[in-house]
C-alpha positions as CSV (number, residue, x, y, z in Angstrom):
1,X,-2.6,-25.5,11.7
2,X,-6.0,-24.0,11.0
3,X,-7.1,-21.5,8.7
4,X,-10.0,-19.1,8.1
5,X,-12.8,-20.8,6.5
6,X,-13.7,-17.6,4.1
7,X,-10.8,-18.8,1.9
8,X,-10.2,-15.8,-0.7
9,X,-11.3,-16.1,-4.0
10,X,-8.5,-14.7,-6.7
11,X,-11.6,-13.8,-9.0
12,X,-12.9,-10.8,-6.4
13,X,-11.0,-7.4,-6.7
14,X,-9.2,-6.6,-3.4
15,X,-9.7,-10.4,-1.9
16,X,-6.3,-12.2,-2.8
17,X,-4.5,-11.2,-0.1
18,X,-4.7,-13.0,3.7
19,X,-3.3,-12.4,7.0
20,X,-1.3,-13.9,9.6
21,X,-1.9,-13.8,13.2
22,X,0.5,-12.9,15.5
23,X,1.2,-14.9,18.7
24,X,3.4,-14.1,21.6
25,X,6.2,-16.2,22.2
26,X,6.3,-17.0,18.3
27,X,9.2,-19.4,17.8
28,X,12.2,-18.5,15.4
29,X,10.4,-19.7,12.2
30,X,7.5,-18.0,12.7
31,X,8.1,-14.7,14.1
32,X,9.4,-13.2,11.0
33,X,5.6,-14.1,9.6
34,X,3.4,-13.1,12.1
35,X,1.2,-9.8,11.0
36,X,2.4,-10.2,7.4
37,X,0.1,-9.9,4.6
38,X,0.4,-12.5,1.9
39,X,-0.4,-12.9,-1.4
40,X,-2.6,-16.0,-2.2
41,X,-2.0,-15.7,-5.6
42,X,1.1,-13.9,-6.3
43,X,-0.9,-10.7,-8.1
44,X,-0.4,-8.3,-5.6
45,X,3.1,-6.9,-6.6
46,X,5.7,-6.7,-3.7
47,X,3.9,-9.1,-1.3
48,X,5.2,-12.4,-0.5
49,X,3.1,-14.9,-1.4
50,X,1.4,-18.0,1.2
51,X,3.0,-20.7,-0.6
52,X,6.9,-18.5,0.2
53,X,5.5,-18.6,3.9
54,X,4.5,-22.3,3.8
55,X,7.9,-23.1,1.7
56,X,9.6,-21.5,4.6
57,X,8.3,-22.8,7.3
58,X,4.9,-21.1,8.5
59,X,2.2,-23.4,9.6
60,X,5.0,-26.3,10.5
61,X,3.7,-28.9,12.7
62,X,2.1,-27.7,15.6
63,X,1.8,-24.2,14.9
64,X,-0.6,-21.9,16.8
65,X,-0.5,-19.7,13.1
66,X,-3.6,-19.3,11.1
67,X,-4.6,-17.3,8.3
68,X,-7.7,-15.0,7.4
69,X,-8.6,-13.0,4.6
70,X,-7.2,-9.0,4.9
71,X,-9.3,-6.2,4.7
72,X,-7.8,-3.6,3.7
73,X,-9.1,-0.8,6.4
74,X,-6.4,2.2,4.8
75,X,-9.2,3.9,3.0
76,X,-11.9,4.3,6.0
77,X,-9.0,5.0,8.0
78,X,-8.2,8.0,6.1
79,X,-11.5,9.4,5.4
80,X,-11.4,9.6,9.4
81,X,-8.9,11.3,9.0
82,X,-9.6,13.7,6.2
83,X,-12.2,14.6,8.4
84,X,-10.3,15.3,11.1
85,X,-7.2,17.1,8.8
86,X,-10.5,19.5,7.3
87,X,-11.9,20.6,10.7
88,X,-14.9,19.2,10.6
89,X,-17.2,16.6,12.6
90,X,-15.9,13.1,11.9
91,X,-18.6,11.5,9.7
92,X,-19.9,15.2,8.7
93,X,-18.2,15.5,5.3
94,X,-20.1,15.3,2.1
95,X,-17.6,14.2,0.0
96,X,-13.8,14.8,0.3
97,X,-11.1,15.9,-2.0
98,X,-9.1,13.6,-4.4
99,X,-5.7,13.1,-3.6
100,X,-3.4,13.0,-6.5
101,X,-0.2,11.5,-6.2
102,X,2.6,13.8,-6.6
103,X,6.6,13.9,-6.0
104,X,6.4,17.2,-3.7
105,X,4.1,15.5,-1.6
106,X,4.9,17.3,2.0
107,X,5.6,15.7,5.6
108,X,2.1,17.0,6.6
109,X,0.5,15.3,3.8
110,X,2.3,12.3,4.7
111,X,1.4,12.5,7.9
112,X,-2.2,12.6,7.3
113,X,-2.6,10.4,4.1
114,X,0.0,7.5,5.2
115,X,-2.4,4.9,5.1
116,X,-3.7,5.9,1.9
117,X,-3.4,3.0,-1.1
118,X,-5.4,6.1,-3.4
119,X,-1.7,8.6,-2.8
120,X,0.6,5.7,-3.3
121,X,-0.9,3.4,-5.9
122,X,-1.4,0.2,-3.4
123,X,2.1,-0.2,-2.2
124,X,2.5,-2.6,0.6
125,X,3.7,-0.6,3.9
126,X,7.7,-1.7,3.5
127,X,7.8,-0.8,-0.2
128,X,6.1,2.9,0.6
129,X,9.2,3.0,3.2
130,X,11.6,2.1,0.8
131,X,10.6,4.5,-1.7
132,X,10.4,7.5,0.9
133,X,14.2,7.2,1.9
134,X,14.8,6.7,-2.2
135,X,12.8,10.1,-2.6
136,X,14.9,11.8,0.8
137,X,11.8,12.1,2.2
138,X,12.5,10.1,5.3
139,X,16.4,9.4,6.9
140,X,17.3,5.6,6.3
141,X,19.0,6.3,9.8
142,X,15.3,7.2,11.5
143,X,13.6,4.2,9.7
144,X,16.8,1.4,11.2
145,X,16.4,3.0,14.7
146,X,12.3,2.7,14.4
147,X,13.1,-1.3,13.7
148,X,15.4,-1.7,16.5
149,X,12.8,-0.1,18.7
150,X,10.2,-2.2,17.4
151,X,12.8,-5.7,17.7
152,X,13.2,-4.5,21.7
153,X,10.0,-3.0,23.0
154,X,7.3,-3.8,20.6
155,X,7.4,-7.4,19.3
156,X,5.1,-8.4,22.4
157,X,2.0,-6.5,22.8
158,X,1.5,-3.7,24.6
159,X,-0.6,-3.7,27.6
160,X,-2.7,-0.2,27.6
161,X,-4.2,1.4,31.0
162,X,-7.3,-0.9,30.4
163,X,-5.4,-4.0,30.5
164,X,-5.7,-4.5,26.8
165,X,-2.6,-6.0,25.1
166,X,-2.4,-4.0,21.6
167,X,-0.2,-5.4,18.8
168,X,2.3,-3.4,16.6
169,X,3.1,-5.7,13.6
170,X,6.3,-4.6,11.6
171,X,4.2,-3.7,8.7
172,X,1.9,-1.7,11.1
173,X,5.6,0.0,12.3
174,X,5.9,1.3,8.9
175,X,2.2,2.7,8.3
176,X,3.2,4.7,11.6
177,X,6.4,6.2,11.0
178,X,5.4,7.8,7.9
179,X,4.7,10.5,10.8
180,X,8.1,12.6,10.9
181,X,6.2,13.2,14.8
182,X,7.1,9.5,15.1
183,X,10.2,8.7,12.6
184,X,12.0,11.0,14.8
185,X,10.8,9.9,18.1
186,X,9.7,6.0,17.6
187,X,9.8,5.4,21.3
188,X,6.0,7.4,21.0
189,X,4.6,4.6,19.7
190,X,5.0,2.8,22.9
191,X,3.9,6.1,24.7
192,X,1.1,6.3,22.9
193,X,-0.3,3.1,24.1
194,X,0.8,3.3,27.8
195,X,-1.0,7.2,28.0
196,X,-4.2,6.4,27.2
197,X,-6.8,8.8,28.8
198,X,-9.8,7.7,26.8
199,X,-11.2,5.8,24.4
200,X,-13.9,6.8,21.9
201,X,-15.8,4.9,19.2
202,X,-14.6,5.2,15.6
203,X,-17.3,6.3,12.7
204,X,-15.3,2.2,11.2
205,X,-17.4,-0.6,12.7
206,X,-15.8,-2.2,15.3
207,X,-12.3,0.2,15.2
208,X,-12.0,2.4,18.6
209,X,-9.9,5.5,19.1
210,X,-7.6,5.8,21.7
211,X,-6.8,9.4,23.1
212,X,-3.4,10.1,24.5
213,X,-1.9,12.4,26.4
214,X,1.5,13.1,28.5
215,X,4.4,15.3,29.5
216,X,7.6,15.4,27.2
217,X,10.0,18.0,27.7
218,X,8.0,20.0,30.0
219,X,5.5,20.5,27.4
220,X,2.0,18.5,26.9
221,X,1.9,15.8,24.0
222,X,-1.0,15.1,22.5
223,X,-2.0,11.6,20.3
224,X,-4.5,9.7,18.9
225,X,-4.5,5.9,17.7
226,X,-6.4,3.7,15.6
227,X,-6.6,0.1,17.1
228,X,-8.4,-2.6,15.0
229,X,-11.1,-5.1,15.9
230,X,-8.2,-7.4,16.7
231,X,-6.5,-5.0,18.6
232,X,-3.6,-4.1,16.1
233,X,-2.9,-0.3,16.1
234,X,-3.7,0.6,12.7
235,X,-2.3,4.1,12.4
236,X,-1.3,7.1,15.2
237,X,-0.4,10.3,15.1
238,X,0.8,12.9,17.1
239,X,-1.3,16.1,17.3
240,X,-2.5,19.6,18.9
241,X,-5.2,19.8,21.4
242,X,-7.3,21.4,18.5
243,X,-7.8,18.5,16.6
244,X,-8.4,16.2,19.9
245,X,-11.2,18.3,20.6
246,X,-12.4,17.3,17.1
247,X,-12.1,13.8,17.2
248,X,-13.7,13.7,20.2
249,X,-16.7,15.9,19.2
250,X,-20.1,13.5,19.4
251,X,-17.9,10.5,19.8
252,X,-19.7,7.5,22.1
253,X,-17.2,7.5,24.8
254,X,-16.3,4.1,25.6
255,X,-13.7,4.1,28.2
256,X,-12.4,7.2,30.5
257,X,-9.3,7.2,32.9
């Protein structure tokens, strides 16, 4: 088992946490691990910790699993889209409006702030899940049928029209279905990587932006993804044409159907 060399050091805010990778073809032990953030210390509340994963079998003999130190991208991700949510050119804003956590917070705001750790005090993705269906802000029903999609169609990557395979960890599952675009239909997620009609550069070094489009109903869907440096989709939603036009506006296009 190998591990990243930059080894995190408990003493540096926002640097005790690590990552696993995620493999296809994981075997039993390992699969429930793979994409998990861990704790290396046990401060971060609600996140399992790397001795747990070690204690329950991660990194056995043989294992292709490694771990590197997490980066948490949420808040770059949402100043995108902030950006985006405010009509204005990505990268353009001078500075943007705090976001106060609040019970009546709104699907919309959801939507748009789902990655944010400012809106919902650091929460790891599965404890923000558990809290919305606590609050009735999202159907426990919608959140068991987005697992089972993810258990049948997701826990391989997907392979988008470039030929890239694109991972959805479960964690990243529940940064996406905050979206009640997604909750309700989770089978998007998958449509959202196999409809890709271009890809842009993101204003995040590194991060690229996948535009999507396809027929649903007899009506034109719209969607935009982020997608990591290691090609983990990061966050998606589903949108109008308006705000396509936006994201695209002065983007360096990197790849066009």
């Amino acid at each position: 088992m190998l591990k990243c060399s930059c080894t995190p050091n408990p003493d540096e805010k926002g640097t005790e946490r690590v990552k696993v990778t995620t493999h296809a073809g994981a075997c039993g032990i390992c699969a429930r691990w793979q994409g998990k953030v861990l704790s290396f210390t046990g401060r971060t509340p609600g996140c399992p910790t790397l001795k747990e994963a070690k204690d329950a079998g991660l990194f056995h003999p043989r294992c292709r699993h490694a771990y590197g130190l997490y980066i948490d991208f949420d808040q770059e991700i949402k100043k995108l889209e902030d950006e985006l949510q405010q009509g204005k050119e990505p990268g353009k804003i001078e500075k943007r409006p705090s976001v106060k956590p609040s019970i009546a917070v709104t699907f919309k705001e959801l939507g748009t702030y789902g990655l944010s750790g400012e809106l919902y005090g650091g929460e790891v993705p599965e404890q923000r899940i558990k809290r919305l269906v606590k609050e009735g802000k999202m159907p426990a029903e919608a959140v068991a049928t987005a697992k089972s999609f993810w258990e049948s169609r997701l826990q391989e990557p997907v392979v988008d029209p470039r030929g890239i395979e694109v991972i959805v960890t479960m964690d990243d599952l529940y940064h996406l279905i905050v979206d009640p675009r997604i909750w309700r239909r989770p089978e998007r997620i998958e449509k959202i990587l196999t409809s890709v009609v271009e890809v842009v550069e993101s204003k995040i070094p590194g991060f690229e932006i996948l535009i999507s489009e396809w027929e649903e109903d007899g009506k034109k869907i719209y969607a935009y993804a982020v997608l990591s440096p290691d090609k983990t989709m990061k966050t998606a939603h589903v949108v109008d044409e308006k705000k396509i036009r936006q994201l695209k506006r002065g983007a360096k296009v990197l790849w066009s159907k």
